[in-house]
N, C-alpha and C positions, 0 to 999 in steps of 0.2 A: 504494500500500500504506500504510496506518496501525495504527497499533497504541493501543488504549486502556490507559493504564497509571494506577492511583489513584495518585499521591505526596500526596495531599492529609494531612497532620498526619505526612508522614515526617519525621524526625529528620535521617536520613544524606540525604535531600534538601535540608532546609533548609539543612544546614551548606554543604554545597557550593555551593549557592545563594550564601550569605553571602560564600563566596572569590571566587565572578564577580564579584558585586556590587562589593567590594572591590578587585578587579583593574580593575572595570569605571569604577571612581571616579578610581582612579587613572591609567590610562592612555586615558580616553573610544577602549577602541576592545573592539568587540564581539569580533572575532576571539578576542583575546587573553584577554576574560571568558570566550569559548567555552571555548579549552584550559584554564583554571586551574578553570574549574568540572567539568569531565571528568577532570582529573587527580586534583582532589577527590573527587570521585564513587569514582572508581574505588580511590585510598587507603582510602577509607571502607568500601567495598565488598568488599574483600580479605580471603582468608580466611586461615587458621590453620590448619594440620595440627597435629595435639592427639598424635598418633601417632611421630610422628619424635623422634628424640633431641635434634635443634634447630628450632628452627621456621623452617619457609619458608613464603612467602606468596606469591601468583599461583595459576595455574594450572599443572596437570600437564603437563607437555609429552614426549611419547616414553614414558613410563611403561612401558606394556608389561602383558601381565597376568603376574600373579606366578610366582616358578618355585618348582616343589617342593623341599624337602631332601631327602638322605636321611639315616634314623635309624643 
């Protein structure tokens, strides 16, 4: 299985890129660029609920669909 994905002139790629890179300088081990570039990745990646009183960020988990009031 493959998947074709452009990251060509991404931004939130690049950056991520830059922390392996960086992990990758420092510790010469690929592993370790893996995790801090995916950890980047995915910081960068994370969203915002714009709706809630405080903001949290991830993923929804258990959510549920909404319940009715009554008036």
């Amino acid at each position: 299985m493959s998947a074709d994905i452009d990251t060509e002139d991404d931004a939130i790629d690049a950056a991520a890129r830059a922390v392996g890179g960086q992990a990758f300088a420092a510790t010469k081990s690929g592993s370790i660029a893996s995790i801090a570039f995916a950890g980047e990745l995915a910081r960068l990646r994370s969203w915002v609920d714009p709706f809630s009183p405080t903001p949290k960020t991830g993923t929804l988990v258990g959510g549920g669909p909404p319940t009715e009031t009554e008036e």
